[in-house]
C-alpha positions as CSV (number, residue, x, y, z in Angstrom):
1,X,0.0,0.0,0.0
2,X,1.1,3.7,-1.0
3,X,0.2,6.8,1.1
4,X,1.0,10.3,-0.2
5,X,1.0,12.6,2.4
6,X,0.8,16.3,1.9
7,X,1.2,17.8,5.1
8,X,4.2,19.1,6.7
9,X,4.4,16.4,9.3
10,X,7.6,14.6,10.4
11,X,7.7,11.1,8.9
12,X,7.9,9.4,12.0
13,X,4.7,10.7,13.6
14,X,3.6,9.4,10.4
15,X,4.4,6.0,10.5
16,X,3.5,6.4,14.3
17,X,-0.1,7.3,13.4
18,X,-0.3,4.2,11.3
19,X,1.6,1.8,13.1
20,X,-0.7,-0.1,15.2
21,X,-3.8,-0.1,12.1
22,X,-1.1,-1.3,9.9
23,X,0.0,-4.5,12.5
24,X,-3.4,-5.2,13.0
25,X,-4.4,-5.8,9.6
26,X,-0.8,-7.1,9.1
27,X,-0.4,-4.5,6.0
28,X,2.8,-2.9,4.5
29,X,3.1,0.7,4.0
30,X,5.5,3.0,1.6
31,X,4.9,6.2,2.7
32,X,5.8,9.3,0.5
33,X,5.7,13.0,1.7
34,X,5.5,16.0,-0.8
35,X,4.8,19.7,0.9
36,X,5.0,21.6,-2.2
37,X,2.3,22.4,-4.6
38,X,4.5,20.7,-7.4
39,X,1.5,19.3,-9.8
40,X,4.1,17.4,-12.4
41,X,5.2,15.7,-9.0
42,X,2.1,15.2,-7.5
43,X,0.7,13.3,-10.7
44,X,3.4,11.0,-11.0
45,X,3.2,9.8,-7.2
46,X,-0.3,9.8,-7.5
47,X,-0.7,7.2,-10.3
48,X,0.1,4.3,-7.7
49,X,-1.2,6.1,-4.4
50,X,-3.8,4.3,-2.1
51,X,-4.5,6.6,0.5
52,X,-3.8,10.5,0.6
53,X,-3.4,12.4,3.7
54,X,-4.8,16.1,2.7
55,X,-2.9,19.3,3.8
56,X,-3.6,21.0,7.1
57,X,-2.2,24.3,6.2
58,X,-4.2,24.1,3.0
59,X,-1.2,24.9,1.2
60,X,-1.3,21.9,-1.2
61,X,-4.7,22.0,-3.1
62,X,-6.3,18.9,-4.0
63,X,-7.8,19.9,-7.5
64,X,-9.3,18.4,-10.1
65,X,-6.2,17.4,-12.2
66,X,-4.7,15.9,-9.0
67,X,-8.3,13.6,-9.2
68,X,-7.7,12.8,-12.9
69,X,-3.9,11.4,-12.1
70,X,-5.4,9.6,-8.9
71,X,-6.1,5.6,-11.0
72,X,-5.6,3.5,-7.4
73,X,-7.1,6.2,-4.6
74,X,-9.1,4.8,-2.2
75,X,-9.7,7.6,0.5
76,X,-8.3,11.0,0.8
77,X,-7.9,11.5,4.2
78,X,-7.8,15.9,5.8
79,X,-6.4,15.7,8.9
80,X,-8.5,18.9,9.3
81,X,-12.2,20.0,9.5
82,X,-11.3,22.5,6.6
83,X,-11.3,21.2,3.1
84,X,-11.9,24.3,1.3
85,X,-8.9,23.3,-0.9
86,X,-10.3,19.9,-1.8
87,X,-11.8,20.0,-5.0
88,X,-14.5,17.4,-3.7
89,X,-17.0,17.2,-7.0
90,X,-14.3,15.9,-8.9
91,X,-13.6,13.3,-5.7
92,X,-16.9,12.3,-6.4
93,X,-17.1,12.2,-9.7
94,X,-13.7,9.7,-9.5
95,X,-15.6,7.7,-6.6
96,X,-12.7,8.9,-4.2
97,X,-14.3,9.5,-0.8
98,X,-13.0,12.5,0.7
99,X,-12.9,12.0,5.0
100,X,-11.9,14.8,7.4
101,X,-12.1,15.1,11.4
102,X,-15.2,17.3,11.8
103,X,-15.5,18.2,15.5
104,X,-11.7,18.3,16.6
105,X,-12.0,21.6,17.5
106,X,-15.4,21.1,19.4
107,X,-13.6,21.1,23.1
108,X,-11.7,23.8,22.1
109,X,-14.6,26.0,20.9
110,X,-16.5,25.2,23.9
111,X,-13.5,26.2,26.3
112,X,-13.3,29.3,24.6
113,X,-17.2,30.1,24.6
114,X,-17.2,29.3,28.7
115,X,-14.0,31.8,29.3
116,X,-15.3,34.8,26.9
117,X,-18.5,34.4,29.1
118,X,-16.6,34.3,32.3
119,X,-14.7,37.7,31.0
120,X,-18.2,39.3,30.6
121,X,-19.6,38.3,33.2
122,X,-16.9,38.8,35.7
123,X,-16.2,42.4,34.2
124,X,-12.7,41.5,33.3
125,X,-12.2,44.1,30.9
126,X,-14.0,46.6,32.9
127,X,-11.3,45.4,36.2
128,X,-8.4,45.2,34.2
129,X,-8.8,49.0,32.4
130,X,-9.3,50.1,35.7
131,X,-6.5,48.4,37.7
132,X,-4.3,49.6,34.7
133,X,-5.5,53.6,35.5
134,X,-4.4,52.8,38.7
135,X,-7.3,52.7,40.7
């Protein structure tokens, strides 16, 4: 099996993300890592790819040439909840399922909601203008 990652992550933490799925289902992996919108590049590794993993920073597009080059795909994989950059009606129209991690940020989001009300209702900018006049 072939994965083409896109996104700027270390190969290690790579494999390490895999390495327990792989030895479970007793699979072999070549992993191949491109960061660079380089589409001649991109086409040739993507002739024999299985999986992709998308780009995070969105700086790699997945567009609709990518799909055409993309023969063995299986699953494109965004290791984000944004896939602005994937051009998904050309996924579909290829049959390539397109997966990302919808409600990662969810805790986060919800952290931030509680202290912004905590701030309001504790009059934190109100306290903090104040102590900084001094009084």
């Amino acid at each position: 099996m072939k994965i083409l990652v896109l996104s700027p992550l270390p190969e290690g933490v790579i494999r390490a993300l895999f390495t327990e799925s792989l030895a479970k289902n007793k699979l072999e992996a070549n992993f191949v890592t491109i960061n660079e919108y380089d589409l001649p590049a991109l086409k040739r590794e993507l002739k024999d790819t299985d999986i992709v993993i998308g780009d995070y920073t969105f700086k790699v597009p997945i567009t609709a040439e990518m799909c055409e080059a993309m023969t063995k795909v299986k699953l494109i994989q965004q290791p984000s909840t944004g896939y602005d950059h994937i051009d998904i009606k050309a996924c579909a129209q290829k049959g390539i399922p397109v997966a990302n991690i919808g409600g990662a940020n969810a805790i986060s989001v919800a952290e931030h909601t509680i202290a912004l009300a905590l701030i309001l209702l504790k009059r934190f900018i109100y306290g903090h203008q104040k102590m900084l006049e001094g009084n």
